[in-house]
C-alpha positions in Angstrom: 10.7 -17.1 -11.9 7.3 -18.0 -14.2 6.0 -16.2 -16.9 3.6 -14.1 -14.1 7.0 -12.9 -12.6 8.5 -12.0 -15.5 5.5 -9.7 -16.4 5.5 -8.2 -13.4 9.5 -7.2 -13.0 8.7 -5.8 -16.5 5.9 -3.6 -15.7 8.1 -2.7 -13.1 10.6 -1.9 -15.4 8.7 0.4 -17.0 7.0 2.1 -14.0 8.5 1.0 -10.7 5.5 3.5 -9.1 2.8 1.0 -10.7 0.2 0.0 -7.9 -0.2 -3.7 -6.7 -3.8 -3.1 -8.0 -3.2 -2.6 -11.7 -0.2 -5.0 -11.7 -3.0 -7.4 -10.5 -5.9 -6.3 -13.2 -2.6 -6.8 -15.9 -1.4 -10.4 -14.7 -4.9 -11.5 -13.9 -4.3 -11.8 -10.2 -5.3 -10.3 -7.0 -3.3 -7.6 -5.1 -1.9 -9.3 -2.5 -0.8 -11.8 -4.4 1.2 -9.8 -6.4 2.3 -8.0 -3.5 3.0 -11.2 -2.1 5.4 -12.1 -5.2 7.1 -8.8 -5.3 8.2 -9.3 -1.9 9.6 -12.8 -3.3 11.3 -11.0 -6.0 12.8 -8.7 -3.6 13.7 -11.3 -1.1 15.4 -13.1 -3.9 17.8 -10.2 -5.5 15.8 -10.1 -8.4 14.5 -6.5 -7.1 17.2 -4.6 -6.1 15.9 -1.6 -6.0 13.1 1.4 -7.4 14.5 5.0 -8.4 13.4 8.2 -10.5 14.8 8.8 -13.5 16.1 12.3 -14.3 17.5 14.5 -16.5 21.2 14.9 -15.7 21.7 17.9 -17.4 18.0 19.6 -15.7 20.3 19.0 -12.2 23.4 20.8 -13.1 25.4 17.8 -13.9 25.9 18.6 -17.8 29.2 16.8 -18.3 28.9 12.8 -19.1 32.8 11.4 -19.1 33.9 7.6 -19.1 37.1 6.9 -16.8 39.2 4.0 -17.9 41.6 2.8 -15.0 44.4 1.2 -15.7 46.3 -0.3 -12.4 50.2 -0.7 -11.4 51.2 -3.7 -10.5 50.6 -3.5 -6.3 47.0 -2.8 -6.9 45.1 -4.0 -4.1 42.1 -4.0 -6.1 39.7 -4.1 -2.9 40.6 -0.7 -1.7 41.0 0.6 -5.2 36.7 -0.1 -5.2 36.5 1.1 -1.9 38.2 4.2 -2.8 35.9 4.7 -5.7 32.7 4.2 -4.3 33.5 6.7 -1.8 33.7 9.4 -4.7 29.7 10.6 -4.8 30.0 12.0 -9.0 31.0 8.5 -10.4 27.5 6.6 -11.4 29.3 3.7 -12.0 32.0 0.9 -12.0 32.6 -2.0 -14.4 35.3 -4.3 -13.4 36.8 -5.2 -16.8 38.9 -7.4 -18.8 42.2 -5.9 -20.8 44.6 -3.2 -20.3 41.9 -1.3 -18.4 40.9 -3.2 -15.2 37.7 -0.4 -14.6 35.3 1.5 -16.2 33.9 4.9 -14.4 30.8 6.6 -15.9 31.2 9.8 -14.0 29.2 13.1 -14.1 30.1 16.8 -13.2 29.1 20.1 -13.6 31.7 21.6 -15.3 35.2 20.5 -16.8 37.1 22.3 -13.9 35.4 19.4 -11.8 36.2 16.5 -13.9 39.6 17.8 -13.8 39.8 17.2 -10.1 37.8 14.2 -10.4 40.4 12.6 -12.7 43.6 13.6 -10.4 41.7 12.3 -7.2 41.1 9.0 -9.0 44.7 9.1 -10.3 45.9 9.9 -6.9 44.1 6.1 -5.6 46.7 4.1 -4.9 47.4 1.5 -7.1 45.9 3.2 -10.0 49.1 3.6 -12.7 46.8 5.5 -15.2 43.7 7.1 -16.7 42.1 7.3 -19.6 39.1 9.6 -20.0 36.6 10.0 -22.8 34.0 12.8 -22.9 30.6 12.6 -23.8 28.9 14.8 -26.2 25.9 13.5 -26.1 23.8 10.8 -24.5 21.8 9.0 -27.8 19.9 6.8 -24.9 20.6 5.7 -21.7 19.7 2.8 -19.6 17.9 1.0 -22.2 15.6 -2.0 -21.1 16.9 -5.9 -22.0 14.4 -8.1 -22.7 13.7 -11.0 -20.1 15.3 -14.3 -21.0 12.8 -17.0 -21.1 13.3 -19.5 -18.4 14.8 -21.5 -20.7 17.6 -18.7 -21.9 17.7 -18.2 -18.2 19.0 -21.9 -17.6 21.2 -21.6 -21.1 19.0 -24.1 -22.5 17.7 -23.7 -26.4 
C-alpha cells in the first residue's frame, strides 16, 4: 500500500459514499484508476466493507452494555462464537486475554431485554460466567486510527 492508497482508504474513512471522481481530483489521479485501486484494496482485505453510521439511541436501541465472558473449563470456544454471533443485539466480540476470555458490546432497548440477553449468553454452553457493565454514556465511538506509514506497517523505525 503507497502513500496514494493510504489517502484514499482515508478519505474513505471519512466518507465511504465519496465518488471515484473527487477521490481522483484529491489524489491527483484519474477515476478509473482509482476505481481500479479500490477494487485492489478490496480484493486484498484492506476494504472490508462500507456502512452508515447512526445514532443508536434515534433507533430505539438506548441501552449500550459491555458483556465480559468468562468460560468453564469444557469450553469449546468455536461453538461458544458461533453461538454468539447468532445473537443479532451484540455489535461485537473481542477474543481476550485474562480471566475474561470475551468481550460483548451489546445494545437493547430496554433493561428488561438486556436481562434476557445476559441469561441467553449465560445459558451458552461453556460459558461459567458474566460480567456486565452498563453504559451511561457514549463520550465517542468508533474513533479513526491514523494510517501507519509503510514503514510502522513493516515495524520498521
Amino acid at each position: 500500500m503507497d502513500e496514494i492508497d493510504r489517502t484514499i482508504v482515508n478519505l474513505l474513512r471519512a466518507d465511504g459514499r465519496t465518488s471515484y471522481a473527487e477521490l481522483a481530483r484529491r489524489v491527483g489521479l484519474t477515476a478509473p484508476s482509482v476505481q481500479d485501486r479500490v477494487v485492489k484494496l478490496e480484493r486484498n482485505g484492506i476494504i472490508t466493507g462500507y456502512k452508515a453510521v447512526i445514532d443508536s439511541e434515534a433507533i430505539g436501541l438506548g441501552i449500550t452494555a459491555l458483556i465480559g465472558i468468562i468460560p468453564d473449563n469444557s469450553a469449546d470456544h468455536q461453538d461458544i462464537c458461533e453461538r454468539l454471533r447468532a445473537i443479532p443485539q451484540i455489535e461485537s466480540c473481542y477474543f481476550l486475554a485474562g480471566v475474561e476470555c470475551y468481550q460483548l458490546k451489546v445494545r437493547v432497548p430496554k433493561m428488561a431485554d438486556l436481562e434476557r440477553l445476559i441469561h441467553r449468553v449465560g445459558a451458552i454452553p461453556g460459558v461459567a460466567q458474566t460480567r456486565t457493565t452498563i453504559t451511561l454514556s457514549t463520550k465517542w465511538e468508533d474513533r479513526q486510527q491514523p494510517l501507519p506509514s509503510d514503514g510502522e506497517a513493516r515495524g520498521v523505525d
